[in-house]
N, C-alpha and C positions, 0 to 999 in steps of 0.2 A: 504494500500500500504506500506509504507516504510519497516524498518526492526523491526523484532521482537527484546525483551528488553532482554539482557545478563540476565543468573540466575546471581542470588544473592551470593557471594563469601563467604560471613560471614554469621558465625548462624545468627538465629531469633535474637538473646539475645546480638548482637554487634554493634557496629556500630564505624564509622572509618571517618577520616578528613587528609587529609593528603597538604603539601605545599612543591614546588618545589623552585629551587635556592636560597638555602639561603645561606647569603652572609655571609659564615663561612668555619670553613673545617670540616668533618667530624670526626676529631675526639674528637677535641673541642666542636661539637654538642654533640657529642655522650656521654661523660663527662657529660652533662647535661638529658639527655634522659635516663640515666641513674639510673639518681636517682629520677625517677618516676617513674619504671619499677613496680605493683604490687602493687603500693599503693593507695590506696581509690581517686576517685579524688579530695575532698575536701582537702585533704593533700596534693594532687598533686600540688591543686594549692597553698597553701599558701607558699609551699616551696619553687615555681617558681616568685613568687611575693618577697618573698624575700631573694632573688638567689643574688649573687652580680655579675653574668656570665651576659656581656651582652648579648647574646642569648636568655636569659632565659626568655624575654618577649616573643619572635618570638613563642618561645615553649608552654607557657602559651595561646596564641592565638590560636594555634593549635589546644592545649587539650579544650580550652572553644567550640570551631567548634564541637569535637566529642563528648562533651557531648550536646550540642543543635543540632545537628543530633541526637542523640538518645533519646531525650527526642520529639521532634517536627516532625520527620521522621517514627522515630520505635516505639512511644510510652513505651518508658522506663523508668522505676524509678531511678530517677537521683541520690537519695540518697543511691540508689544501687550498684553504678556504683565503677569499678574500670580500673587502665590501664592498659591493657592486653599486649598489647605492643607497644613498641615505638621502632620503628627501623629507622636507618640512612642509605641514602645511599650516596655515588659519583655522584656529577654532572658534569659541565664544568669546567676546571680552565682555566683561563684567564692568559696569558703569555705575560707581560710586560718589558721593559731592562730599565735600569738604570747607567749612564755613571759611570763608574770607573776611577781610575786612569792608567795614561800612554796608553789612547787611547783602554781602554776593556770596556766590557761590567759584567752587573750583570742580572738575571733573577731574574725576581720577580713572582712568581704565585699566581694568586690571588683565592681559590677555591671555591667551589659552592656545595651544599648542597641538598640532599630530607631528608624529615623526613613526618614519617608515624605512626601515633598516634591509635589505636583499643583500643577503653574502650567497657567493656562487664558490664550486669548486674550480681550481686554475687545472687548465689542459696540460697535457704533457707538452704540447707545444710552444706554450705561451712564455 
């Protein structure tokens, strides 16, 4: 009975973790996502360990997610692995006032974050 299972978006040889509202802005993430675009994830990670970005944990939990999906899910060689991409998107912001002076107000927004992590296995070619 119920419904049949969506095809699979990603090659065989990828695998992907991804986490919604995080409590940053996008471009501040992005600064960070940044500079793990391409690189093996063992470097991935030691960079994001010690990142001095506070995000840069949130990020690291992400990238450990797509590589234990691909190692426990896809059957991938972890030591093969690198991050194919990280992309950022816009979430909610949250619009909060703040009294000012002489009876005004201030806006404060507070933004909200996706980030979408794809690590792929490297070919013997590459």
């Amino acid at each position: 009975m119920g419904k049949s299972s969506a095809e699979r978006r990603l090659a065989d040889n990828e695998a992907l973790a991804r986490v919604k509202r995080v409590r940053t802005s996008p471009q501040k993430l992005n600064v960070v996502a940044a500079s793990i675009r391409g690189k093996r994830c063992e470097t991935a990670l030691a960079d994001l360990t010690f990142s001095r970005r506070r995000i840069a944990g949130a990020v690291k939990k992400v990238l450990e997610a797509a590589i234990a999906n691909a190692e426990n899910n896809h059957q991938l060689d972890i030591d093969k692995l690198y991050v194919a991409e990280a992309t950022v998107g816009r979430d909610l912001v949250m619009k909060r006032w703040r009294a000012r002076a002489r009876g005004r107000v201030a806006r404060i927004e507070k933004p909200f974050s996706n980030l979408r992590v794809v690590v792929r296995e490297r070919m013997e070619s590459d």
